[in-house]
N, C-alpha and C positions, 0 to 999 in steps of 0.2 A: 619472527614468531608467526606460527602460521594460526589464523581464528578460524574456527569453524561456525557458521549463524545455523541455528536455533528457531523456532516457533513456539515460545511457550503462550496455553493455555491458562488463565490463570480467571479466578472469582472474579463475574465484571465490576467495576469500581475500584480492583486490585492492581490495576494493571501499570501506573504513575509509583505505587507503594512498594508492591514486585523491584520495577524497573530499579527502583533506589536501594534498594537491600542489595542486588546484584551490582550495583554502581560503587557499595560501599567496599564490595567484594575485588574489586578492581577487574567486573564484566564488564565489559561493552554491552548496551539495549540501545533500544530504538521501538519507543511507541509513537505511530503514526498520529497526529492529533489535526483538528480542525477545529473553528471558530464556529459559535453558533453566539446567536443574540438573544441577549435575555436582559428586556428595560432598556438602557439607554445605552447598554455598553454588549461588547462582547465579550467572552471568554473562550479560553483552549479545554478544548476536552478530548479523547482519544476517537479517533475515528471510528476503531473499530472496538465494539466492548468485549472483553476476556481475552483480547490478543497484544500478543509484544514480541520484539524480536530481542536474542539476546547472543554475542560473540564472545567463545569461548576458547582461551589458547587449545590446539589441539590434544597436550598430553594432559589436562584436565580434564576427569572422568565428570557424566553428566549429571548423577545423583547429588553429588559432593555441594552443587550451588540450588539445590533446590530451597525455596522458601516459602512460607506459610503464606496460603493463597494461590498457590502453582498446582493446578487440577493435572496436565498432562504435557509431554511434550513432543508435538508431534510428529510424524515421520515423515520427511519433506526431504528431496535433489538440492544440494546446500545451492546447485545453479538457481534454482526455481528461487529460491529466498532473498540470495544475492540481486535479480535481477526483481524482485518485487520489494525490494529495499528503496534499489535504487530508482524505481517508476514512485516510490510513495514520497522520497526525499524531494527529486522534482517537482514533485505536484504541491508540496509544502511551501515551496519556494513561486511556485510560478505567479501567485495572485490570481489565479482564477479562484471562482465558486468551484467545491467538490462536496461530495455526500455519501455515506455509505450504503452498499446497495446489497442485498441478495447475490448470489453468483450469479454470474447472464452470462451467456455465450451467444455471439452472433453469427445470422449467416454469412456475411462474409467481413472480412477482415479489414480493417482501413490501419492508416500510419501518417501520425499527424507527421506533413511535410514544412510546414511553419508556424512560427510562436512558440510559446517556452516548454512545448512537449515535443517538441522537435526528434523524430526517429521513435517517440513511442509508440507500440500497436497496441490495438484496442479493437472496438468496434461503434459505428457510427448508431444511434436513435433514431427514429423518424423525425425527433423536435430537435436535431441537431447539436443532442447530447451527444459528447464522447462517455464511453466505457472502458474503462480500463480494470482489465479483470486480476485479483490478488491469487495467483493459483497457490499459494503454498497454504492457504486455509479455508480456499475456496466462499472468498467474499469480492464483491467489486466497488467498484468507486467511480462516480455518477459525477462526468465535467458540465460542467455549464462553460462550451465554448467560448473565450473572447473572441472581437473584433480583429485580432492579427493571427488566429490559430486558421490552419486550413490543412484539412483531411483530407488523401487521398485513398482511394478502396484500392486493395492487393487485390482483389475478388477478379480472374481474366475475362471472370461473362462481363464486367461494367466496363465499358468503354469510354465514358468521361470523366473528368472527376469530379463528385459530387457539390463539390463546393465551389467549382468555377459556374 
């Protein structure tokens, strides 16, 4: 069965409520979520607010799984989705700090060469933030590099690598 992923746009705060109505529907989703602290303890929340991904078998038409709270769904390269699935699943995983950012694009390109982002591109901060850009809705997501991640710039005018 082949899935096609999706970008729905949905009311922010709907995005966990979405994701389970399509869940009950037997869709695949995927809302990216992060830790923030609040008191003594922390909780999950969505990283990004009004957004969710969702995997739909291919011969299931797109109108058919819409649900109350679903504003739009955007027009997105299923490549561009797939591959910012799997940069947000990583990033879920890896134990660093992350944070939702405005879109950025940088002058030049880096690719972390170690630690648990290992092969993702992005772009480097001057405070030695990575970036890692979501292009299928045009949001990014702000690393607070660890002690074992090391970035190297694609960029051919830099000739060292920043992090050595």
């Amino acid at each position: 069965m082949n899935i096609e992923w999706h970008v729905l746009y949905v009311q922010p705060r709907f995005e966990r409520y979405v994701a389970q109505q399509l869940w009950r529907q037997g869709i695949q989703t995927f809302v990216p979520m992060t830790r923030i602290q609040r008191g003594d303890s922390a909780i999950k929340v969505p990283l990004f607010s009004g957004y969710l991904f969702c995997g739909v078998s291919s011969h299931r038409s797109l109108p058919t799984f819409l649900e109350p709270g679903t504003l739009e769904v955007l027009d997105c390269d299923e490549q561009v989705i797939a591959r910012d699935i799997e940069n947000l699943k990583r990033l879920e995983n890896s134990g660093l700090l992350y944070s939702p950012s405005p879109y950025l694009e940088g002058e030049s390109t880096a690719i972390a060469a170690e630690g648990p982002l290992v092969g993702m591109e992005g772009f480097m901060l001057a405070d030695d933030r990575f970036v890692i850009p979501v292009r299928s809705f045009l949001r990014s997501v702000v690393v607070t590099a660890g002690p074992t991640c090391r970035f190297v710039s694609l960029d051919p005018s830099c000739k060292a690598d920043p992090a050595a």
